[in-house]
C-alpha positions as CSV (number, residue, x, y, z in Angstrom):
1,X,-66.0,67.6,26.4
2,X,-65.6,65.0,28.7
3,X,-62.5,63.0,29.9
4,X,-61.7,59.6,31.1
5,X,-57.9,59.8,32.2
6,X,-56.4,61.0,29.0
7,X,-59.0,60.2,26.4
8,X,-60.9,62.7,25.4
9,X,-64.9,62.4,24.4
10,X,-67.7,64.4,23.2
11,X,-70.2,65.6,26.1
12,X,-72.7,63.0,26.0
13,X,-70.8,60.2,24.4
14,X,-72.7,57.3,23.5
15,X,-70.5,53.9,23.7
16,X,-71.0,50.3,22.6
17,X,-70.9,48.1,25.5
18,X,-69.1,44.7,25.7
19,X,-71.0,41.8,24.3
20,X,-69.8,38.4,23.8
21,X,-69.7,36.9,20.9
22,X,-71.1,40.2,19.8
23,X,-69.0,43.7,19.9
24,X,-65.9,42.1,17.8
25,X,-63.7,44.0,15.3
26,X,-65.7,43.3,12.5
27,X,-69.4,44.9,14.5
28,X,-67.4,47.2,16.3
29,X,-65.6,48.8,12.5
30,X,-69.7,49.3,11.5
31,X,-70.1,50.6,14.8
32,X,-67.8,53.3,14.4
33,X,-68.9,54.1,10.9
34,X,-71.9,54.8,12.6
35,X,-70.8,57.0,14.9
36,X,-70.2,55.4,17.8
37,X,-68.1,57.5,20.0
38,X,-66.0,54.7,22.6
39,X,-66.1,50.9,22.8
40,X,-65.1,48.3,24.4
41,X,-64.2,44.5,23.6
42,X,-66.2,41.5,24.3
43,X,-65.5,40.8,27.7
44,X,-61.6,39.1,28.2
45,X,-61.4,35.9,30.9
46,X,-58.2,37.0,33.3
47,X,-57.4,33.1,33.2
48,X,-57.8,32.5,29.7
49,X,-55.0,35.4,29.1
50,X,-52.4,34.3,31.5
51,X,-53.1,30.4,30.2
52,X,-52.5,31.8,26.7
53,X,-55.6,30.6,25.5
54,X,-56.2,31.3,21.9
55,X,-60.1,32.5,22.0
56,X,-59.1,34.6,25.1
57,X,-55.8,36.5,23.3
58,X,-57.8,36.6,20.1
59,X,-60.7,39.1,21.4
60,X,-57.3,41.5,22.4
61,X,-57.0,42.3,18.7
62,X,-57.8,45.7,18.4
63,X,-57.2,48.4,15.5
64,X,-56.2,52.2,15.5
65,X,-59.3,52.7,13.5
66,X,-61.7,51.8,16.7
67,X,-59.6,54.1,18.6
68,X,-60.7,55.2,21.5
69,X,-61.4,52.2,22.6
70,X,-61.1,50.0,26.0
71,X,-60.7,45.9,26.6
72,X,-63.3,44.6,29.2
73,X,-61.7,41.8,31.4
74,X,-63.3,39.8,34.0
75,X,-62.0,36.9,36.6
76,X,-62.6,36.3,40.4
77,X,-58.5,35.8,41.2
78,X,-56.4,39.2,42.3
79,X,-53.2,37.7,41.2
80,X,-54.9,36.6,37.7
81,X,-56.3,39.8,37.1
82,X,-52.8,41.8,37.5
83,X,-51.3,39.3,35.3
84,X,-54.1,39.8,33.2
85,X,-53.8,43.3,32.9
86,X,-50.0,43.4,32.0
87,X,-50.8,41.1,28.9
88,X,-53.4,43.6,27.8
89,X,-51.0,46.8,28.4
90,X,-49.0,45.1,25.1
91,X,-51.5,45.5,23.2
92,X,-52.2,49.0,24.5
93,X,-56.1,50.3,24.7
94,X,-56.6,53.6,25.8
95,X,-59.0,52.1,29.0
96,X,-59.3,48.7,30.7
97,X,-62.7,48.5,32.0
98,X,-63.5,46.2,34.7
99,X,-66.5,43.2,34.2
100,X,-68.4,43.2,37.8
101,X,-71.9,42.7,36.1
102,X,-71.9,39.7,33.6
103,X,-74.9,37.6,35.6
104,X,-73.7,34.4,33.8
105,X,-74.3,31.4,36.1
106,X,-70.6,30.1,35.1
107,X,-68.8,33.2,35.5
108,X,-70.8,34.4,39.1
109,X,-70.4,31.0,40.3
110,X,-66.8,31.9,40.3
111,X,-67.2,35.1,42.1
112,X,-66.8,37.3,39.1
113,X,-68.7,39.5,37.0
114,X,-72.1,40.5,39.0
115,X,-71.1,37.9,41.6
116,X,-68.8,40.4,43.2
117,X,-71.4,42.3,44.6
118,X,-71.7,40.0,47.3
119,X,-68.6,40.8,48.6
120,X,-67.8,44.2,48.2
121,X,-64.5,44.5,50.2
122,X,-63.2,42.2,47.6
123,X,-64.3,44.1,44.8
124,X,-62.7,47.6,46.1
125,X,-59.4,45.3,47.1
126,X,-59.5,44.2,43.4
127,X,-59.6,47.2,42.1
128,X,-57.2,49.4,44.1
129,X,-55.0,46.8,43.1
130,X,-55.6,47.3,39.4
131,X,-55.6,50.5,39.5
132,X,-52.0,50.8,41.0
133,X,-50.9,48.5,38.6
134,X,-51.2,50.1,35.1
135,X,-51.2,53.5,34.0
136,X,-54.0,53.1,32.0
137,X,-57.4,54.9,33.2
138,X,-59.5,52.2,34.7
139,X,-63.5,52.3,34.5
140,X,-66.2,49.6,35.9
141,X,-68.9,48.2,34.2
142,X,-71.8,46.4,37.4
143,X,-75.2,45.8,38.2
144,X,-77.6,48.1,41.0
145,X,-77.0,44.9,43.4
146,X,-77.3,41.1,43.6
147,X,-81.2,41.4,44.2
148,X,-84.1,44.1,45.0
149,X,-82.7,43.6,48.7
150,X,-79.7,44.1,48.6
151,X,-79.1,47.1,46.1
152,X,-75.4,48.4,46.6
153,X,-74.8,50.4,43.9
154,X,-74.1,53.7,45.4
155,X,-71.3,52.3,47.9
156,X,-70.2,50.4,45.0
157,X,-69.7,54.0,43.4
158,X,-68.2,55.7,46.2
159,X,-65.7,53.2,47.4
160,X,-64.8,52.4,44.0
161,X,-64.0,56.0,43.1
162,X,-62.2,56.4,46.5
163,X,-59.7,53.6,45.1
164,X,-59.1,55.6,41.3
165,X,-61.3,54.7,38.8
166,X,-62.0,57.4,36.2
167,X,-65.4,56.7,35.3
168,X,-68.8,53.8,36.1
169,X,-71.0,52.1,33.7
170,X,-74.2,51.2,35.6
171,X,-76.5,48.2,34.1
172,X,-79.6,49.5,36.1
173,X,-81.2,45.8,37.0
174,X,-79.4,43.4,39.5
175,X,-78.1,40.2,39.2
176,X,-81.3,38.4,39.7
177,X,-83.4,39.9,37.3
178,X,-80.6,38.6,34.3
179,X,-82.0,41.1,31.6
180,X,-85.7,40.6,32.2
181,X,-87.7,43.6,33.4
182,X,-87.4,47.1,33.6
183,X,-84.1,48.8,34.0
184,X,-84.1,51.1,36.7
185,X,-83.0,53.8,35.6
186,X,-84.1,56.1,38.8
187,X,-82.0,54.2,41.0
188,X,-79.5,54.7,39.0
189,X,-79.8,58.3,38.8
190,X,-79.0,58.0,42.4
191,X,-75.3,57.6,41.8
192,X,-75.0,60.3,39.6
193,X,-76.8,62.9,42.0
194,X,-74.6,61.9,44.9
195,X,-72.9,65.0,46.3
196,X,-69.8,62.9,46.4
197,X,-69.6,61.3,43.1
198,X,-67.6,63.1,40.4
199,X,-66.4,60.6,38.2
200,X,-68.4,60.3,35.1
201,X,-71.5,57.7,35.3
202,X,-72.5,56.2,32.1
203,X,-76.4,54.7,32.2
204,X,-77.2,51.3,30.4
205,X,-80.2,49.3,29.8
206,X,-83.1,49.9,27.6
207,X,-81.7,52.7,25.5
208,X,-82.9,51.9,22.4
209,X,-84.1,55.1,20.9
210,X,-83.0,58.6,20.7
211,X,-86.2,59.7,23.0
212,X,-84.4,57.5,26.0
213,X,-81.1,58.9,25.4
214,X,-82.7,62.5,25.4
215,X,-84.2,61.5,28.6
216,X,-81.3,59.5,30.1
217,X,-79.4,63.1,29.7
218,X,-82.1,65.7,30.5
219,X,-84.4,64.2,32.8
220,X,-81.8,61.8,34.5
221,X,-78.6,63.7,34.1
222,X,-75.7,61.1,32.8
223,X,-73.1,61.8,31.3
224,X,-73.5,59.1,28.6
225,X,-75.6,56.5,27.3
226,X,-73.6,53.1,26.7
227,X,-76.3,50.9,24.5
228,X,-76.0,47.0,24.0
229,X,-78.7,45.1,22.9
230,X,-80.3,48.2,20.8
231,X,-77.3,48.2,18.8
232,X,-77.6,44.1,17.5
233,X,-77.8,44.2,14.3
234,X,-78.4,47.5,14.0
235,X,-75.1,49.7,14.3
236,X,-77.1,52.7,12.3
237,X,-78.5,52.8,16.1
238,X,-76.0,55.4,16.8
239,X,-76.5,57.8,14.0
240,X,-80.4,57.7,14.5
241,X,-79.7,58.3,18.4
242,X,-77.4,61.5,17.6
243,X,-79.9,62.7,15.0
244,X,-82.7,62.7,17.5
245,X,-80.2,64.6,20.0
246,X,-79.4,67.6,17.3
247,X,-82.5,67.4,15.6
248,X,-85.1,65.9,17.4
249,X,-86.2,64.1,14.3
250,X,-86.7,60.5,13.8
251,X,-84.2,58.8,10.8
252,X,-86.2,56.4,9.1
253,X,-85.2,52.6,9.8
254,X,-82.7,51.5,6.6
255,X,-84.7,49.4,4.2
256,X,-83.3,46.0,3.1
257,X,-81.2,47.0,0.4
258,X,-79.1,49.6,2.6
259,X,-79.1,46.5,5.2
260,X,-78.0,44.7,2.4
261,X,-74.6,47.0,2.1
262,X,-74.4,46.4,5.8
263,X,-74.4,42.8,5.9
264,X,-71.9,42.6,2.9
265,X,-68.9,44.8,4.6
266,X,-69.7,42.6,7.9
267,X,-68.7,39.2,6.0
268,X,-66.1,40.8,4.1
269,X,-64.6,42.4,7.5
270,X,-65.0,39.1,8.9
271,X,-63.3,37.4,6.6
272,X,-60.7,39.8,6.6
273,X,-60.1,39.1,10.1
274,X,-60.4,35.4,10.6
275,X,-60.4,34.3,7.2
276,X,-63.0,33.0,4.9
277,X,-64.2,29.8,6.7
278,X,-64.3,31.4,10.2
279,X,-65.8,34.7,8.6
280,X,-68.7,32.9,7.1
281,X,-69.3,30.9,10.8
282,X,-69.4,33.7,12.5
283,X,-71.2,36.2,10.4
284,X,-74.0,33.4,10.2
285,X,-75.4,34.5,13.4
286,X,-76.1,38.6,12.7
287,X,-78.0,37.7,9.8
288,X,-81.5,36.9,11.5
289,X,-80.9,40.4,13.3
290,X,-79.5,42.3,10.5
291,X,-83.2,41.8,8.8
292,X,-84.9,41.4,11.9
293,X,-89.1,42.5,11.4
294,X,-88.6,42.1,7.3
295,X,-91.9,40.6,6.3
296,X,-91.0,36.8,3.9
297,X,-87.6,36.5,5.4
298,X,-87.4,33.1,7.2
299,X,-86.3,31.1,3.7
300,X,-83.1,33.3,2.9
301,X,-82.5,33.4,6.8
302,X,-82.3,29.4,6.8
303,X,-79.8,29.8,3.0
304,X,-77.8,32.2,4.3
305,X,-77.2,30.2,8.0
306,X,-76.5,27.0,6.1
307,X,-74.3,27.7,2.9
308,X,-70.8,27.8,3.2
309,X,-69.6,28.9,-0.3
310,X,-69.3,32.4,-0.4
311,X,-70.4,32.8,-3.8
312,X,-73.6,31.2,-3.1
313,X,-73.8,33.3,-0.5
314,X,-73.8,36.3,-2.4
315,X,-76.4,35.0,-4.9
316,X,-78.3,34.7,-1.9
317,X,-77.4,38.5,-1.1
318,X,-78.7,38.9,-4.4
319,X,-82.0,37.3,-5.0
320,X,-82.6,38.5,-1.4
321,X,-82.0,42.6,-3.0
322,X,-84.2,41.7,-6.3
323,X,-87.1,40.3,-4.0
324,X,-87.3,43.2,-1.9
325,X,-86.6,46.1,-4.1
326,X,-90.1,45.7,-5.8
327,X,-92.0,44.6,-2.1
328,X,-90.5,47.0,0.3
């Protein structure tokens, strides 16, 4: 068992990490059925909350089912991210989770997400100040450093644990590297065999299978594996991962038809949420990773990102489960 403030998790919990545009309540509901075991929200702009914007109060809608679960929010301004935080106590999360990795150009030019590493005083200031503010456990989500010469992460640990937060996700490349490379995951491992650091450290970054989460916690000791990109289209991610872990056998990838099922209660929780114009829009992009590597694909891919009718669309569904179910 292991704890973050009040919420409870297995030992060894995986969690879906913030994505945007990604890791909404439709992905996140497959997510869950999949066994995911905490997640968070696409990452929250402090300034879009406190301006009400409607995109910004929108990715705060968040449902018991996904419970435990935690809203990301990110922003350079002190002041905007207390006021920031008392909007997202209404809507009560079990965590708020800090952004201090997102290497956007917009958002670091700012002085937020990964461009707070620069100035670390700032970002423990930030956070004590957060952390006094709501009762709410508080966890951090940030990058080994802004480059290969300037690697911070371990004071970034220690001082942000000295100020009260209950637990780190560490993205194990730095701010220059965007997502290209190699995630450094010994580095990483640095932090969580540092005499001083007790809080629980959470590894992320090219966990894809269950052979890296089994070495993330045997040969590299974390206490969890939070998994992004791995999980794009492929929510079953965490099931196969948790397999592997009890069983140490490999679940076979789902063939197209039980992708098919997938796909289907994506649109339809879409829909459900935003209704059936916006569901369809914004479905339209998982579809090229829901069947990514399936040989003969491209043609339904370009019906199924152009047709708004949603009965057309699932004919398309349709014709796409007759073509396979005699190739596959």
């Amino acid at each position: 068992m292991l704890k973050i403030g009040d919420v409870v998790l297995p030992d060894f919990p995986l969690i879906l990490a913030p994505m945007e545009d990604i890791s909404d309540p439709p992905f996140r509901a497959l997510c869950k059925e999949y066994g995911v075991d905490l997640m968070f929200t696409e990452f929250v702009s402090s300034e879009g909350l406190i301006r009400d914007a409607v995109k910004s109060e929108k990715k705060l809608d968040i449902f018991e089912t996904e419970r435990p679960i935690g809203v990301q929010v990110f922003g350079h301004d002190v002041y905007s991210m207390l006021k920031a935080v008392e909007k997202i106590e209404q809507v009560n999360p079990d965590i708020i989770d800090i952004n201090y990795g997102c290497p956007v150009k917009k958002v670091v030019a700012k002085g937020a997400g990964a461009g707070i590493l620069k100035d670390l005083d700032k970002m423990q200031k930030m956070t004590a100040e957060i952390v006094k503010a709501t009762k709410l456990p508080v966890t951090v989500k940030t990058r080994l450093g802004w480059d290969e010469n300037s690697i911070v992460i371990n004071e970034v640990a220690e001082r942000l644990q000295d100020v009260g937060i209950k637990a780190l996700s560490i993205h194990g490349r730095t701010r220059k590297q965007m997502y290209t490379g190699k995630a450094d995951w010994h580095k990483m491992a640095e932090v969580k065999n540092n005499p001083r650091i007790h809080i629980p450290i959470f590894a992320n970054g090219d966990i894809k299978t269950g052979e890296d989460a089994r070495r993330i916690r045997d040969e590299f000791g974390f206490d969890g594996a939070m998994i992004g990109r791995a999980a794009i289209g492929n929510p079953w991610v965490f099931k196969q991962i948790k397999h592997y872990l009890k069983t140490g056998e490999t679940l076979k990838t789902p063939n197209v038809s039980e992708r098919l099922k997938v796909v289907k209660k994506h649109l339809e929780l879409a829909i459900k949420w935003k209704g059936e114009r916006l569901g369809i829009l914004e479905t339209r992009p998982h579809y090229s990773n829901y069947f990514k590597g399936v040989p003969n694909f491209k043609p339904f891919r370009i019906r199924l990102v152009t047709e708004d009718d949603l009965n057309e669309i699932y004919k398309i569904f349709d014709e796409i489960e007759a073509y396979y179910s005699g190739n596959e």
